[in-house]
C-alpha positions as CSV (number, residue, x, y, z in Angstrom):
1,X,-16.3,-32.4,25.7
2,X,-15.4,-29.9,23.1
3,X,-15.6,-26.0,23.3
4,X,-17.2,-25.9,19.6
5,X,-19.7,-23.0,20.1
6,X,-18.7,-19.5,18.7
7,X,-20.3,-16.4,19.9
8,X,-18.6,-13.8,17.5
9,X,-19.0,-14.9,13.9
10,X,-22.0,-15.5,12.0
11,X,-22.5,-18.6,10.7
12,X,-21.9,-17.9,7.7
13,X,-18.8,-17.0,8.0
14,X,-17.9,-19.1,10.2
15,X,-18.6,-22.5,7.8
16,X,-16.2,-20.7,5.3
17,X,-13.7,-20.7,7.7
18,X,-14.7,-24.6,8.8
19,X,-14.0,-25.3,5.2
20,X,-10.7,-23.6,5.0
21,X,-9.3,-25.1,7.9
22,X,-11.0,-28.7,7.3
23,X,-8.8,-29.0,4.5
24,X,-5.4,-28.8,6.5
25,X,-3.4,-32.1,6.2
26,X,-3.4,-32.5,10.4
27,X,-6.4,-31.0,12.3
28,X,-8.5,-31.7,15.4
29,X,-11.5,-32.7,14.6
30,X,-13.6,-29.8,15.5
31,X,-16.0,-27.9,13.3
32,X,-17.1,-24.3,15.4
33,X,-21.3,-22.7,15.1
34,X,-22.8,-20.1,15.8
35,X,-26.8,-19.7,16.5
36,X,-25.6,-15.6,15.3
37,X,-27.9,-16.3,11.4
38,X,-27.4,-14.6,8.9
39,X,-28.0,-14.4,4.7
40,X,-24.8,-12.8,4.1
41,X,-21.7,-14.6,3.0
42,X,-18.1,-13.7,3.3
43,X,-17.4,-12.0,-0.3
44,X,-14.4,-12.5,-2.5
45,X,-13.3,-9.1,-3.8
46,X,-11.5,-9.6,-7.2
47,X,-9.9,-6.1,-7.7
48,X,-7.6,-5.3,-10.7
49,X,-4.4,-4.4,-8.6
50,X,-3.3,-3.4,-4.9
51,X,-4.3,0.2,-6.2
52,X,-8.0,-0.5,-6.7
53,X,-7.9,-2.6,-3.6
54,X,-6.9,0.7,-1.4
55,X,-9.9,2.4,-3.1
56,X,-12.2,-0.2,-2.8
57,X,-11.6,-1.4,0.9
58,X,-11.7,2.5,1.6
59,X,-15.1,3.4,0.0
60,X,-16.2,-0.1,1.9
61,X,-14.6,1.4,5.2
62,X,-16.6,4.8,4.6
63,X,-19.8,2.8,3.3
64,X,-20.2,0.9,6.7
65,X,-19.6,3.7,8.7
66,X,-22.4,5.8,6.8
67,X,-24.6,2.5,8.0
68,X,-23.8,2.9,11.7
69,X,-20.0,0.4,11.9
70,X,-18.0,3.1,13.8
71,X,-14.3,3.2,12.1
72,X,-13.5,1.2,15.7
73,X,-15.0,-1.7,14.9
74,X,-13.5,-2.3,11.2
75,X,-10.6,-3.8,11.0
76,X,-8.1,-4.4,7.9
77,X,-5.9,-7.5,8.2
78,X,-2.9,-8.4,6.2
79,X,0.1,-11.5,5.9
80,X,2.7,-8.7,6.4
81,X,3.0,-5.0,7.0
82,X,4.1,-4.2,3.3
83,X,0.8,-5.6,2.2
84,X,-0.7,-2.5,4.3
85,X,1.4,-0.2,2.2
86,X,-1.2,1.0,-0.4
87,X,-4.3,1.3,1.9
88,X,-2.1,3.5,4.2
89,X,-1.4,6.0,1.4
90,X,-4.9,6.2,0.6
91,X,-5.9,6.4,3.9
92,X,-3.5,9.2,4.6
93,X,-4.5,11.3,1.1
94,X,-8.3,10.9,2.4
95,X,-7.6,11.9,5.9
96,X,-9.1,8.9,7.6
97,X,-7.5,8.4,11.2
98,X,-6.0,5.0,11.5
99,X,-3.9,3.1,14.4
100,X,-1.5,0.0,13.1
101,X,-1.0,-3.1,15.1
102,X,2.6,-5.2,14.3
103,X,4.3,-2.3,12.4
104,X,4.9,1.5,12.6
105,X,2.7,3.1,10.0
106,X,4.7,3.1,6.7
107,X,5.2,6.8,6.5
108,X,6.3,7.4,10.1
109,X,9.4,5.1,9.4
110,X,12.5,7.1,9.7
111,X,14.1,4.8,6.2
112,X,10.9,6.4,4.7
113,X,11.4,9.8,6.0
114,X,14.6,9.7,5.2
115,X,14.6,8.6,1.3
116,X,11.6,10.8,1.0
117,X,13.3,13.8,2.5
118,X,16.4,13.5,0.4
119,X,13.7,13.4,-2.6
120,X,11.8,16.2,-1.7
121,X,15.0,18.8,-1.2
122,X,16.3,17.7,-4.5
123,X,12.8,18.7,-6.0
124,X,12.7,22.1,-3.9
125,X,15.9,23.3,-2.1
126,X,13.9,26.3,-0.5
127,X,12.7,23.0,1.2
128,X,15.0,23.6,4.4
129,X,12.9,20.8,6.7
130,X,13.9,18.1,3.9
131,X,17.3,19.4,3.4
132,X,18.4,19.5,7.2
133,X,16.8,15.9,7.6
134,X,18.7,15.1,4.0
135,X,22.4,16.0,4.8
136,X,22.5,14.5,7.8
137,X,22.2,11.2,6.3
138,X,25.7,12.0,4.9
139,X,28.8,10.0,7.1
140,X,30.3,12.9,8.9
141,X,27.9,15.8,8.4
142,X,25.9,16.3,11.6
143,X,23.4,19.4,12.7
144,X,26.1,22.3,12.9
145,X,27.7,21.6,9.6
146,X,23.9,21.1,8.3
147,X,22.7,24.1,9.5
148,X,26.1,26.1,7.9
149,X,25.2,24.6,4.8
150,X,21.5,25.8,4.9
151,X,22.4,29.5,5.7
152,X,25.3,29.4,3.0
153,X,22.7,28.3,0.2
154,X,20.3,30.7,1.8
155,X,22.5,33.9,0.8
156,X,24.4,32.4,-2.0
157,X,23.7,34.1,-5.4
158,X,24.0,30.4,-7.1
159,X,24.6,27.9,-4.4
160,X,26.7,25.1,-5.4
161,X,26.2,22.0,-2.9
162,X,29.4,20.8,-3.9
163,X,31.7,24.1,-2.9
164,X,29.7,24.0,0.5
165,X,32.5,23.7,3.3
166,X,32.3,20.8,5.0
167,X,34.2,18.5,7.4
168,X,37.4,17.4,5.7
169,X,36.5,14.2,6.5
170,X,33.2,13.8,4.8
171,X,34.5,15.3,1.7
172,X,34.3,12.5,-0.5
173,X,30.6,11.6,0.8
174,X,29.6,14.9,0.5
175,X,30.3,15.3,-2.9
176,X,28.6,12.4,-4.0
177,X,25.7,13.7,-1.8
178,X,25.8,16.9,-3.7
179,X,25.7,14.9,-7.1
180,X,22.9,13.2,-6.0
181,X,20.7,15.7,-5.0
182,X,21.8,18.0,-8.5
183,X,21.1,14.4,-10.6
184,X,17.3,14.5,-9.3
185,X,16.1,17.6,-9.3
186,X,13.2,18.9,-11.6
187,X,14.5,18.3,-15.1
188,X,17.8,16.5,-14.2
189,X,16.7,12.6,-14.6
190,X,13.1,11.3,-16.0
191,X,11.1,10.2,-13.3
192,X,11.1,7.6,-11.9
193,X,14.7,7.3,-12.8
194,X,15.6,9.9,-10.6
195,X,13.8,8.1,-7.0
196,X,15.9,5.1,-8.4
197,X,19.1,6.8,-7.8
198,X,18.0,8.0,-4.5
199,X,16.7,4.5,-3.6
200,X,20.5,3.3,-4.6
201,X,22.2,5.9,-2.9
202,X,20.6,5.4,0.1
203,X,20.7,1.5,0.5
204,X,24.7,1.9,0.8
205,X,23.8,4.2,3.4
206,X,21.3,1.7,5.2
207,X,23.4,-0.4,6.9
208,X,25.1,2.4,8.6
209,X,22.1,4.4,9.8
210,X,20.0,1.6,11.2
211,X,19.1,-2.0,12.2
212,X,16.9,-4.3,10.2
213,X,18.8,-3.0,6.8
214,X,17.0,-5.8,5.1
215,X,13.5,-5.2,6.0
216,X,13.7,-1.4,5.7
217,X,14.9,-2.4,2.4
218,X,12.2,-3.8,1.2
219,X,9.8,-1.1,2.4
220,X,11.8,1.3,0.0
221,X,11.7,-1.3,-3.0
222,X,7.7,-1.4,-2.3
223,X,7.9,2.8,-2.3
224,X,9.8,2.6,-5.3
225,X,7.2,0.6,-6.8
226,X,4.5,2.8,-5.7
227,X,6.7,6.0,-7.0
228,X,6.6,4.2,-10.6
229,X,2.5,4.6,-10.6
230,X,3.0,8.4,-10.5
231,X,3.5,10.2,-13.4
232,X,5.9,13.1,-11.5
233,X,8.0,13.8,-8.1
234,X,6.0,16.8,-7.8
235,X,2.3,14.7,-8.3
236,X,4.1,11.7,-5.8
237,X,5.0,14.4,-3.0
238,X,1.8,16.1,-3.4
239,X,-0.4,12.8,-3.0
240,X,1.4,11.4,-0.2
241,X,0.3,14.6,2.0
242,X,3.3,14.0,3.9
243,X,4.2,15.6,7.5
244,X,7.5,17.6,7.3
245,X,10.1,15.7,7.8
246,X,11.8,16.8,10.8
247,X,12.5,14.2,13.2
248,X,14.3,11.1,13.2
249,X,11.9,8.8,15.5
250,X,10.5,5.8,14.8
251,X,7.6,6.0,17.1
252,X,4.2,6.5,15.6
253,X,2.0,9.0,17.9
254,X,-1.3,7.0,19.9
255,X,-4.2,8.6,18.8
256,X,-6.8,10.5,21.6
257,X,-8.7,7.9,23.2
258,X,-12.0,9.5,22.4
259,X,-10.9,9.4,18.4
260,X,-12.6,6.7,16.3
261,X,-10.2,5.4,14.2
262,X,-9.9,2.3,11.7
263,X,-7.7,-0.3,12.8
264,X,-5.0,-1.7,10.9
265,X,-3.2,-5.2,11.8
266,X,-1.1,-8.3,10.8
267,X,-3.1,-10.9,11.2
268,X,-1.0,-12.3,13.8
269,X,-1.0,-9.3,15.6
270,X,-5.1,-9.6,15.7
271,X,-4.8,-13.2,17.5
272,X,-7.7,-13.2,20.1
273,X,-9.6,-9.6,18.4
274,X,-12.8,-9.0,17.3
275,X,-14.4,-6.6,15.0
276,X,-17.6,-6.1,13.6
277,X,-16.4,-6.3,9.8
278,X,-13.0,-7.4,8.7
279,X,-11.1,-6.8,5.2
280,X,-8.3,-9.1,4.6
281,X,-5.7,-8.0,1.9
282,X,-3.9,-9.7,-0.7
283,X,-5.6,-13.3,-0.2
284,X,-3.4,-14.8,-3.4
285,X,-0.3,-17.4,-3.3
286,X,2.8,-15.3,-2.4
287,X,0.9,-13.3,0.0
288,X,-1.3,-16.0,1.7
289,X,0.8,-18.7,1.9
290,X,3.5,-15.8,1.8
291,X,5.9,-16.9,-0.6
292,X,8.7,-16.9,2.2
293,X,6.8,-19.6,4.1
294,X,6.0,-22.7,1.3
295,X,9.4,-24.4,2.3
296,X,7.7,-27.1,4.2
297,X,4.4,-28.8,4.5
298,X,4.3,-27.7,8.1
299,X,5.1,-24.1,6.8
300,X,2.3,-24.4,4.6
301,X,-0.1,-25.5,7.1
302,X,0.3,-22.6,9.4
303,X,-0.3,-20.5,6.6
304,X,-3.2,-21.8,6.2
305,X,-3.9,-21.4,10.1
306,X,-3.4,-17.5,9.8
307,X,-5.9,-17.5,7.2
308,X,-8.4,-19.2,9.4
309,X,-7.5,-17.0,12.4
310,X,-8.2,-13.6,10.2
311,X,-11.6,-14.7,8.7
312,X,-13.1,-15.6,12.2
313,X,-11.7,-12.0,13.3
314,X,-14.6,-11.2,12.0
315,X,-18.3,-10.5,13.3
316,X,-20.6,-9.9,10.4
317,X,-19.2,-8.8,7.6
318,X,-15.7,-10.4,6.0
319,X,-14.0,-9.4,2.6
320,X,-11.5,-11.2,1.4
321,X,-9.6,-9.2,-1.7
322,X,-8.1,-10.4,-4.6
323,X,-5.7,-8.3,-6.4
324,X,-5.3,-10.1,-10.4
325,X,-1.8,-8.4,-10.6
326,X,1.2,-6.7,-8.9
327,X,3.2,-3.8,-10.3
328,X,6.9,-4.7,-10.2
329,X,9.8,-2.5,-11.0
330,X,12.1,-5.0,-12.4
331,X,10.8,-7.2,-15.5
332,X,12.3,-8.5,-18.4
333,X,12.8,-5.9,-21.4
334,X,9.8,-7.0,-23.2
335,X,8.2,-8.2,-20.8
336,X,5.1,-7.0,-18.3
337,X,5.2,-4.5,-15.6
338,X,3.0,-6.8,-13.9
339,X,3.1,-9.9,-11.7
340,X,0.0,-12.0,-12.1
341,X,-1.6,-13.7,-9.3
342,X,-3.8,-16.7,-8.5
343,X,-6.6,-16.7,-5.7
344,X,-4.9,-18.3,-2.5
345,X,-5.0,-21.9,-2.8
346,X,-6.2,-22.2,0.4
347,X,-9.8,-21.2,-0.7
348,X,-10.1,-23.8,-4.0
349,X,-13.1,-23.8,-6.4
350,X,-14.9,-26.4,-4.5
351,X,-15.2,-23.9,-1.5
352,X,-16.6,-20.9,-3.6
353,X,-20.5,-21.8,-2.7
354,X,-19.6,-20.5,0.7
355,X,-18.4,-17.5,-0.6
356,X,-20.1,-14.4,-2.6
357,X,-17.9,-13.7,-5.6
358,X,-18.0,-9.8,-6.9
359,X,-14.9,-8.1,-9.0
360,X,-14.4,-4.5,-8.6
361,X,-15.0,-1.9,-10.2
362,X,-18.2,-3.7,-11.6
363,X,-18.1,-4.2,-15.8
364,X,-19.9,-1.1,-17.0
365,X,-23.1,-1.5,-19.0
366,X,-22.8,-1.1,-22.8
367,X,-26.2,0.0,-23.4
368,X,-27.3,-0.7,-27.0
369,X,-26.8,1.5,-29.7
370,X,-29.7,3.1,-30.9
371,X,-30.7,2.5,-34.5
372,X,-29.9,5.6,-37.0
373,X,-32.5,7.0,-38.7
374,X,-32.9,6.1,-42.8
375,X,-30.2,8.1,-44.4
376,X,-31.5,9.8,-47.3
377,X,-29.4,10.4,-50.5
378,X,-28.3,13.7,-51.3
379,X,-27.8,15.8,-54.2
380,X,-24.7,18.1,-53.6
381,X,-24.7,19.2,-57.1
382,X,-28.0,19.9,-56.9
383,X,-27.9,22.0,-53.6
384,X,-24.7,23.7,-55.1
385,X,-26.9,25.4,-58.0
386,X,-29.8,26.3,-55.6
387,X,-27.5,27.9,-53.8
388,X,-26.6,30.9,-56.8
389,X,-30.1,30.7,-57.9
């Protein structure tokens, strides 16, 4: 006897997910239904970039909950955290309250806080939140000798961070600190040039100020590339609504248990949820299969099993995005600043009837031009005499 009945998904959704999974090399067989009907299919969101997919899945979010799907039970699933990155921002810029599962949220990481701190008092040294935060990134150069520093500039007629007295010991640090910080203020490097710098700067500090270098790494890379799409500091700080930077923590705050809030998680962090619609980002090859994870058939075939696991997440509604391209901010000299992707291979073309295929924003409507009235031929001459008649 088989447990084959579902009493979540709609049956829609849940054939789509049948077919993903019925194509694994090695599977039981075991097909799940659901007496839950429903007309609507699981739709496949093709969106131009992970930038039109934050604004899409976040007028979708605010759409639902207009029809009565509190914010509690939506849910946005994604391969890894840094897929989450975008929607976050856009999230945050909108004021929607959100909780993540299998990842602090991106801007309450201290690496972030950190590298945007150290950004923000080179753009505005009246900044003194950023700038405490900032210097004490520097080897040697804890609170006291930050604080000095602050009250020196404060009174100084024209500070000079690199005459500031500071531990003999972190002399050589500081002054490349001091560099830094002079190199990317407003005017000193283009931007983004000048968050490149930072970004260097601080990677040689990474492995000093915390664990995990590499993966904090790559959440700066993926800031980096979002700082590119910005066409100032100023705009970027100002957009990212950011908290003052004044502590160090890690920990991300619990909302208030009364608070409806959209849920954000890894997909296998959503093993054994429900929710009454699910989004799932980035469902293209080097996301889903992650590109980290196609070493080995076996590798491949989990991959496929997460994508299985977050489409039956989901209750009644289930969109599945498709970002065409990738901003990346390394290329070739002449070459694109765009990575282009293919839908996940896991959903092929034969698969598509179970699916609703839209793209995002919709082509606009070229209405037809309306015919111009007979021109008539005119004599200027002729209207030229009339005139000194």
């Amino acid at each position: 006897m088989t447990l084959d009945r579902n009493y979540r998904s709609t049956q829609p959704i849940l054939a789509a997910a049948n077919q993903v999974i019925a194509l694994a090399a090695e599977r039981f067989s075991k097909d799940l239904w659901s007496d839950r009907g429903s007309s609507e299919k699981p739709r496949l969101v093709s969106v131009r970039d992970d930038a039109d997919q934050a604004i899409h899945v976040v007028e979708q979010i605010l759409a639902r909950r207009e029809a009565g799907i509190r914010l509690k039970a939506q849910a946005v699933l994604f391969r890894t955290a840094q897929h989450g990155v975008r929607l976050e921002l856009e999230l945050t810029r909108r004021n929607i309250p959100f909780v993540k599962f299998g990842g602090l949220k991106f801007l309450e990481a201290a690496h972030v806080k950190d590298v945007l701190a150290v950004l923000r008092w080179a753009q505005n040294p009246r900044d003194r939140l950023a700038g405490f935060r900032a210097m004490q990134l520097v080897a040697g150069i804890g609170p006291k000798s930050a604080g000095r520093v602050l009250a020196n500039i404060a009174t100084a007629t024209r500070p000079l961070l690199s005459e500031q007295h500071v531990p003999d010991g972190a002399r050589a640090a500081w002054l490349e600190f001091a560099t830094l910080i002079e190199n990317s203020g407003p005017g000193a490097t283009p931007w983004p040039a000048a968050f490149d710098q930072i970004g260097s700067w601080y990677h040689a500090q990474m492995d000093r100020l915390h664990d995990d270098a590499e993966i904090r790494q790559a959440d700066i890379e993926q800031l980096a590339r979002i700082a590119m799409t910005y066409p100032s500091a100023e705009r970027f700080l100002t957009e990212l609504t950011l908290d003052p930077p004044d502590a160090t923590s890690d920990q991300a705050g619990p909302p208030l248990l009364d608070e409806d809030y959209l849920i954000l998680s890894t997909i296998h962090s959503a093993k054994g949820q429900e929710w009454t619609a699910v989004t799932l980002l980035n469902a293209v090859d080097g996301c889903i299969p992650s590109d980290m994870a196609t070493g080995s058939a076996l590798e491949i075939e989990e991959e496929r099993r997460l994508l299985y696991v977050a489409m039956t997440r989901a209750k009644e509604h289930l969109d599945i995005l498709l970002p065409q391209r990738f901003y990346v901010s390394h290329q070739a000299g002449f070459g694109d600043r765009h990575v282009y992707a293919n839908r996940t291979r896991f959903i092929p073309n034969a698969l598509l009837p179970h699916f609703e295929q839209i793209s995002w924003p919709p082509p606009a409507v070229v209405l037809p031009a309306s015919p111009n009235p007979k021109q008539q031929a005119l004599d200027l001459a002729a209207r030229m005499r009339a005139m000194w008649k």
